[in-house]
C-alpha positions as CSV (number, residue, x, y, z in Angstrom):
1,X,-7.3,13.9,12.7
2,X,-4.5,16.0,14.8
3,X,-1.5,17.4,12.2
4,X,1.9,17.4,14.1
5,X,3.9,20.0,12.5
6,X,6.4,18.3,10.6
7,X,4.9,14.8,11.5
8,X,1.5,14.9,9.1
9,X,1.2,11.7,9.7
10,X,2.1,11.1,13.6
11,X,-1.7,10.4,14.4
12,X,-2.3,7.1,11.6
13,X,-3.2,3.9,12.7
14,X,-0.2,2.5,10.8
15,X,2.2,4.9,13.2
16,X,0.1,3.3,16.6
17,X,0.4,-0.1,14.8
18,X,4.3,0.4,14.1
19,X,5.1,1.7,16.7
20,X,3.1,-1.3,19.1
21,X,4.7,-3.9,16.7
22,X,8.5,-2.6,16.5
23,X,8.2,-2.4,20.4
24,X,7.1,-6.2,20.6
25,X,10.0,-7.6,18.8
26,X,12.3,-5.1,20.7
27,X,13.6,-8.2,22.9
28,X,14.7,-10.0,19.2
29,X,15.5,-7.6,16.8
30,X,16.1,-3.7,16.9
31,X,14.3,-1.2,14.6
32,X,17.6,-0.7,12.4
33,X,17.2,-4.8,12.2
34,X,13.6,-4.3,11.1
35,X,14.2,-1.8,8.4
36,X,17.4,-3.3,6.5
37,X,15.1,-7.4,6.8
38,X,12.6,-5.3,5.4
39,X,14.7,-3.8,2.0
40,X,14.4,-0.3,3.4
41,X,17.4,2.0,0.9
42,X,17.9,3.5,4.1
43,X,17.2,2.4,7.8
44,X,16.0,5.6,8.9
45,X,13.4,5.3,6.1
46,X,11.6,2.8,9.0
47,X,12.0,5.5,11.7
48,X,10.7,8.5,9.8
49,X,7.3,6.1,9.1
50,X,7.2,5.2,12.2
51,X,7.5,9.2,13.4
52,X,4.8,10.3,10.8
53,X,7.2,12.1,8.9
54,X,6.1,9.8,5.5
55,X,3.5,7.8,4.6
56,X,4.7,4.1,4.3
57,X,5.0,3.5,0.6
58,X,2.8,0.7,-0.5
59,X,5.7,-1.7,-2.5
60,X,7.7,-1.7,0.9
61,X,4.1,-3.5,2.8
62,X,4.9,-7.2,1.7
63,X,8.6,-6.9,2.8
64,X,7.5,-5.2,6.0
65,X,5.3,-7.3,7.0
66,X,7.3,-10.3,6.6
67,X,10.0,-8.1,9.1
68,X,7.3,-7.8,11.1
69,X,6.3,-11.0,11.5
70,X,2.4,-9.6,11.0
71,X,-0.3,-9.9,8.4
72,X,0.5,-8.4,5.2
73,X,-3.5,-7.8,4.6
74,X,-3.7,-5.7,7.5
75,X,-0.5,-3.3,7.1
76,X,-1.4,-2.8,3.6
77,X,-4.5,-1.9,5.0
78,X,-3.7,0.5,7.1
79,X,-1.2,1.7,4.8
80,X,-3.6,2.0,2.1
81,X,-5.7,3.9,4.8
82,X,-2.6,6.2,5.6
83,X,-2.0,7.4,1.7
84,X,-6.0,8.2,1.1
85,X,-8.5,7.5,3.5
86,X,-11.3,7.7,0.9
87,X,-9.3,5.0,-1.1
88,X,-9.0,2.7,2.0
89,X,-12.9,3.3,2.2
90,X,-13.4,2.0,-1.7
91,X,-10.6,-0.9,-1.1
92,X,-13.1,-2.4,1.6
93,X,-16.1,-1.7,-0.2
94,X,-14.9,-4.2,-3.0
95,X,-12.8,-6.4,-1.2
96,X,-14.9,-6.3,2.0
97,X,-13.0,-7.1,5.5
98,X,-9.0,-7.8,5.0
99,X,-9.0,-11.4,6.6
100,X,-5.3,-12.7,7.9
101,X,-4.0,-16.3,7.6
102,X,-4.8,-16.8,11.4
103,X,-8.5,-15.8,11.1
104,X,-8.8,-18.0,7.8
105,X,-7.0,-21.1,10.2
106,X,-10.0,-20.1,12.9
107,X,-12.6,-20.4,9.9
108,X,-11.5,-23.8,8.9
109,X,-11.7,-24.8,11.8
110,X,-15.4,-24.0,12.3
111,X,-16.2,-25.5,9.4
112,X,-14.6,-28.8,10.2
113,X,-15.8,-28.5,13.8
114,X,-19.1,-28.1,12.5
115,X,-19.2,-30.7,9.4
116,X,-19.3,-27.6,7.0
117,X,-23.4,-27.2,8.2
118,X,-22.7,-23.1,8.2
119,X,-24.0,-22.4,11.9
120,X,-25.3,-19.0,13.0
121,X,-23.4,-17.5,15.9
122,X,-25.6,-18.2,18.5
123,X,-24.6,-16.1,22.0
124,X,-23.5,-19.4,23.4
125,X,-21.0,-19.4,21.0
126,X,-20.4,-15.7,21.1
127,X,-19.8,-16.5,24.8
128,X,-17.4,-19.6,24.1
129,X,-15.5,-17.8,21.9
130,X,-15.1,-14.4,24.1
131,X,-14.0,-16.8,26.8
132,X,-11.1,-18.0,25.0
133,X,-9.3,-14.3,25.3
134,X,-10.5,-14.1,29.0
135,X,-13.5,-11.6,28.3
């Protein structure tokens, strides 16, 4: 991973995802907005995590997230990955995958869809699903 001098954490996938996410709600809310929703002592706090200056501390994810209006699984994830990457590496070894309320709505789904008979994914269905997002 590149170090940016004075930004040691510039090159995190929690600064890509920030930065991504902040700029999709742009057209609602600005990043000031973001940061005080989100219980932030100071606003700039949100801007020096997103610049890689700090590390996003991990009591700030749940409020963040809600801010955000994304999974809290996933950007304590990738905060979690951000603080210790050999840490993030344990956290999915005993938790497995971080699943969001979105996939879990997907997985119910299937299940009903499918009378709960737990079918493989067959590349039909592989095919079906890719489809869906136009790939």
């Amino acid at each position: 991973m590149k170090r940016t001098a004075g930004k040691p954490h510039a090159d995190t996938r929690l600064v890509k995802f920030l930065e991504k996410r902040i700029l999709e709600l742009r057209p609602r809310m600005t990043q000031v907005e973001i940061a005080a929703e989100a219980g932030f002592p100071s606003t700039n706090m949100l801007a020096m995590v997103k610049a890689g200056t700090c590390k996003l501390p991990l009591d700030r994810v749940p409020a963040l997230a809600k801010a955000l209006e994304c999974d809290p699984a996933r950007l304590f994830m990738l905060a979690v990955e951000q603080q210790d990457s050999a840490l993030a590496l344990v956290v999915r070894e005993i938790f497995g995958t971080a699943v969001t309320k979105n996939e879990v709505d997907w997985l119910e789904e299937i299940r009903s869809a499918s009378d709960h008979i737990d079918p493989s994914l067959t590349t039909k269905a592989k095919k079906a699903i890719r489809g869906l997002f136009g790939k």
